[in-house]
SEFI-809788 format. One line per 5 residues: number of its first residue (from 0); their letters; for each residue z, y, x of C-alpha. Coordinates in Angstrom, 3 decimals, decimal comma. Example, Ala and Ser with C-alpha at 12.3 -4.5 7.8 and 13.67 -1.06 7.14 Angstrom:
0) AS) 7,800 -4,500 12,300  7,140 -1,060 13,670
END
This chain:
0) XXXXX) -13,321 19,286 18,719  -16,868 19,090 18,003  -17,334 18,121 21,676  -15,884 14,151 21,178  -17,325 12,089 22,439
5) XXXXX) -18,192 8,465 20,505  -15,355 6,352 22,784  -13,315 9,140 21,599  -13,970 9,181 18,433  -13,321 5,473 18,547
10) XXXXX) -10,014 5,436 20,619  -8,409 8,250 17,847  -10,013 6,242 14,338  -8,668 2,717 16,744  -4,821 5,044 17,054
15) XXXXX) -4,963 5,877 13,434  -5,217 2,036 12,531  -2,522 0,927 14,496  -0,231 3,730 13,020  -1,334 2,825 9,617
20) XXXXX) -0,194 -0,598 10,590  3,046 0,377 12,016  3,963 2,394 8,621  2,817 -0,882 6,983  4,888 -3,771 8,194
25) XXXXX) 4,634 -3,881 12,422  7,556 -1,029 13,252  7,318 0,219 16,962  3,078 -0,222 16,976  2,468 3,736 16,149
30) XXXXX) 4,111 4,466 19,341  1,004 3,218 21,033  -1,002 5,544 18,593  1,086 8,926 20,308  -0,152 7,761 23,578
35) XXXXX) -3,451 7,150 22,563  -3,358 10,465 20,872  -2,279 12,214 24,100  -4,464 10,769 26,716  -7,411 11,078 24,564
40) XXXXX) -7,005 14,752 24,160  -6,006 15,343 28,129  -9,107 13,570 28,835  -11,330 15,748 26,682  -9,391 19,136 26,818
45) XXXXX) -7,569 19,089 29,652  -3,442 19,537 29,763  -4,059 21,444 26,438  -4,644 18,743 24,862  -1,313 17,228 25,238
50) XXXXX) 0,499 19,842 22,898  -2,484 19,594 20,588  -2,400 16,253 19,889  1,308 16,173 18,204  -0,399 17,973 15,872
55) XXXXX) -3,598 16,558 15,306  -1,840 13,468 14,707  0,638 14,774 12,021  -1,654 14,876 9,132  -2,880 11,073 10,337
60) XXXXX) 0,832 10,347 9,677  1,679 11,503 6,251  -1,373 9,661 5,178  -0,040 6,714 6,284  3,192 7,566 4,816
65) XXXXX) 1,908 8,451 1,499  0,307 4,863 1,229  3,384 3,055 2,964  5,635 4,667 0,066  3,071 3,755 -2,674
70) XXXXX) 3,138 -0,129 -1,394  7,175 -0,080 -1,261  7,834 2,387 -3,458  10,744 0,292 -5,359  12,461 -0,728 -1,960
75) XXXXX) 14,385 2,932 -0,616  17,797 2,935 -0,175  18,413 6,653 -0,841  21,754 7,115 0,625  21,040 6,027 3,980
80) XXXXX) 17,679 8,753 3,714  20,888 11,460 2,289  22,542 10,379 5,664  19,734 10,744 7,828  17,634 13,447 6,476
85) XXXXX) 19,744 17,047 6,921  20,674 15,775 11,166  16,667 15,216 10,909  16,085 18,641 10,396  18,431 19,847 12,318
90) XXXXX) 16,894 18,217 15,044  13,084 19,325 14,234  14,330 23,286 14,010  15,662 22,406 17,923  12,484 20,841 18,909
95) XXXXX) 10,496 23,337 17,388  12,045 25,897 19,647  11,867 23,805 22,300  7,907 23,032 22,031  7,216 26,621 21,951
100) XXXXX) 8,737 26,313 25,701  6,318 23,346 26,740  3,286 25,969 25,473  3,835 28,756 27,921  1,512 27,287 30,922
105) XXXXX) 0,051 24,404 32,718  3,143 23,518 34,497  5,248 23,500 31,504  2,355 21,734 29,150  2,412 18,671 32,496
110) XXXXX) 6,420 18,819 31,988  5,787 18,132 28,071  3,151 15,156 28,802  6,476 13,205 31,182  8,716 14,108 28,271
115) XXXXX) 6,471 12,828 25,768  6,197 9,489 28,407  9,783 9,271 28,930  10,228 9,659 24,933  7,979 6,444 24,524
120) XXXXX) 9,769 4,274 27,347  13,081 5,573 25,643  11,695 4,517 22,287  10,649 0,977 23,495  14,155 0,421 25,062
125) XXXXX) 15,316 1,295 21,699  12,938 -1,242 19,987  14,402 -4,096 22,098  17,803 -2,776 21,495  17,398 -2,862 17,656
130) XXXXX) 15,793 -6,906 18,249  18,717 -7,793 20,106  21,076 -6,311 17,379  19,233 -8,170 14,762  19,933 -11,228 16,541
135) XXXXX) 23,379 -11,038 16,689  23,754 -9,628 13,350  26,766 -7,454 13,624  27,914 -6,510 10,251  30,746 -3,499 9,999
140) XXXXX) 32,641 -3,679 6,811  35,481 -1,478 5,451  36,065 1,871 5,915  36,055 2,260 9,545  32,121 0,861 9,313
145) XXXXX) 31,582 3,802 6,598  33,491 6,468 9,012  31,236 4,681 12,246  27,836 4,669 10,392  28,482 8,403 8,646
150) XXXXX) 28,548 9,580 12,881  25,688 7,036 13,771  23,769 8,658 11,320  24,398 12,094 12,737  23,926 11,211 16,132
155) XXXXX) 20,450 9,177 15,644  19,064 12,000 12,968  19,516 15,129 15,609  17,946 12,666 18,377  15,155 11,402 15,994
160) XXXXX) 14,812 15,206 14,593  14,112 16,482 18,729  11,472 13,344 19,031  9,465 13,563 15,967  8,681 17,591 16,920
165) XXXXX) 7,727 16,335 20,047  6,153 13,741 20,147  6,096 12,286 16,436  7,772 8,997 17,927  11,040 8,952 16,542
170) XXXXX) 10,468 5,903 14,216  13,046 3,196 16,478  15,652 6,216 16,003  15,674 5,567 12,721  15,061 2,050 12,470
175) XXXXX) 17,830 0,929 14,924  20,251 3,040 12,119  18,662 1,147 9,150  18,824 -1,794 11,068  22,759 -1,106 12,094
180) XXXXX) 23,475 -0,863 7,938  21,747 -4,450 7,591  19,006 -3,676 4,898  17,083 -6,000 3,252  13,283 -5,856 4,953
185) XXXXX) 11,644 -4,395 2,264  14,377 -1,842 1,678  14,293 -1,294 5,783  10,679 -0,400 5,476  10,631 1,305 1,938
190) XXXXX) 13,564 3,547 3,148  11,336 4,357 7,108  8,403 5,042 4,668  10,281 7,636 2,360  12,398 9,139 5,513
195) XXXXX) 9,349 9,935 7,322  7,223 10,945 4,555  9,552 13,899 4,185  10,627 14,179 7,398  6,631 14,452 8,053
200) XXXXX) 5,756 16,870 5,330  8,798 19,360 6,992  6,698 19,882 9,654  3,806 20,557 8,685  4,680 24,717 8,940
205) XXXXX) 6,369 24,620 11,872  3,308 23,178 13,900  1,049 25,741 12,035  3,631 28,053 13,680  2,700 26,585 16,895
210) XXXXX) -0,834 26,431 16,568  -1,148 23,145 17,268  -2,047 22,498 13,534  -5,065 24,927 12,801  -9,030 24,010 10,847
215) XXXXX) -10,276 23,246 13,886  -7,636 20,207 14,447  -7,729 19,750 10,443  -11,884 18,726 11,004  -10,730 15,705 13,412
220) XXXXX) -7,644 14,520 11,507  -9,407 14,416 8,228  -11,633 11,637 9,142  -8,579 9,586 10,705  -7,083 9,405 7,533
225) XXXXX) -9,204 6,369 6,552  -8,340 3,979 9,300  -4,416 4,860 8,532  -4,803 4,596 5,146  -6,244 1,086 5,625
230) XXXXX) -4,214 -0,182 8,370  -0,944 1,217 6,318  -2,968 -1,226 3,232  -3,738 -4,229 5,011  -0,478 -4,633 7,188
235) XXXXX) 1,495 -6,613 5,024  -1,513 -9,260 4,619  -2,525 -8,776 8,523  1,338 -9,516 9,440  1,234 -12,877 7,963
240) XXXXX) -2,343 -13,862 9,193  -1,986 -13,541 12,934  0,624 -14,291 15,591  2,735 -11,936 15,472  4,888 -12,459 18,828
245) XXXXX) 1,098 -12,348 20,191  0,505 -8,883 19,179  3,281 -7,346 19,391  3,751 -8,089 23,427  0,804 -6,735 23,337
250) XXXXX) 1,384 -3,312 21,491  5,081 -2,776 23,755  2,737 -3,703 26,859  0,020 -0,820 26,553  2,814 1,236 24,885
255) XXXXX) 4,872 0,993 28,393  1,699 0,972 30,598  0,856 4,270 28,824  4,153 5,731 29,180  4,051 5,665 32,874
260) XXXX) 0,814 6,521 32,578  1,938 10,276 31,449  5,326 10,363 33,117  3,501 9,570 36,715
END
């Protein structure tokens, strides 16, 4: 890793930021940060890279979520995180099997970049998804809704479990659930912040496993914690000092542009 060069450097600390900012208030923006993540580390190491930067970016993460949880540390709903959490893990013991699969040579590492690019696309249709939802604001009540959001919450945990193993982008999984049980906002983003800090932290061996956590990636990731920290700090003033709309067509834009990027 040693052999960065400064626009690297600078594309990774500029990744970190955005995720920080995405734990912090802007949901959907740390998808860009996986691409960045990915194309950055192709560039420099080849189609190597692509499995090595899921994990180089993990650490990155759980500093973010460690500062997103201090911020809104009141605001989690705990039995929607009980609903989520064990389908979660379910999901991450699949995809850690399965990522062991992407490993085995070139041609299966270039199958894992398209996967990861079809997982971004995915999670952008799912972003627009959960916006439409929100504007309609469809509320289910009774015990049908309970029996409906108990299977929702099964379904969306396996699926999120399978993405954040491979490609630590499962964030609209959750959200569009979260969003589907009509929380609050800060309870929406105080519950995301606790989910993923422990859905985060569960990972952490498995990718040691995998080798795609080691020192070497440990040397890079350390210094990346700053910008998430800060972005994670600053969101909440950041989201009420710019145009919003504005930046976020902006994050989904380079978000899709680099998802067909790696998928073609």
């Amino acid at each position: 890793m040693e052999s960065l060069t400064i626009a690297h450097w600078t594309l990774l600390a500029f990744g970190a930021l955005i995720m920080g900012m995405s734990k912090g208030g802007l949901p959907g923006a740390g998808n860009l940060t996986v691409a960045i993540y990915a194309l950055v580390l192709e560039d420099k190491l080849g189609l190597a890279g692509v499995p090595l930067s899921v994990g180089l970016l993990l650490p990155v993460l759980i500093s973010a979520d460690v500062t997103a949880t201090i911020v809104y540390r009141r605001h989690a709903e705990w039995k929607f995180i009980a609903r989520l959490l064990p389908f979660f893990i379910i999901g991450i013991l699949v995809g850690w099997k399965v990522f062991g699969f992407f490993q085995a040579n070139d041609e299966r590492v270039s199958l894992l970049k398209v996967l990861i690019g079809l997982i971004l696309l995915s999670m952008t249709a799912m972003h627009f998804t959960m916006k439409s939802r929100r504007k309609r604001k469809r509320a289910v009540e009774g015990d049908q809704g309970s029996r409906s959001s108990l299977a929702l919450g099964a379904f969306l945990g396996l699926l999120g479990g399978v993405a954040t193993m491979l490609a630590n982008a499962a964030g609209p999984v959750a959200q569009l659930y979260l969003l589907a049980m009509a929380l609050p906002k800060y309870a929406f983003i105080g519950t995301s912040a606790w989910l993923f800090l422990i859905v985060n932290v569960s990972k952490v061996p498995l990718m040691i496993d995998l080798e795609i956590i080691t020192f070497e990636s440990m040397s890079v990731s350390w210094w990346m914690f700053i910008p998430a920290v800060i972005g994670a700090a600053i969101a909440p003033f950041v989201v009420h000092r710019i145009n919003q709309k504005l930046f976020e067509t902006l994050v989904w834009f380079f978000i899709v542009l680099a998802g067909f990027r790696m998928v073609f």
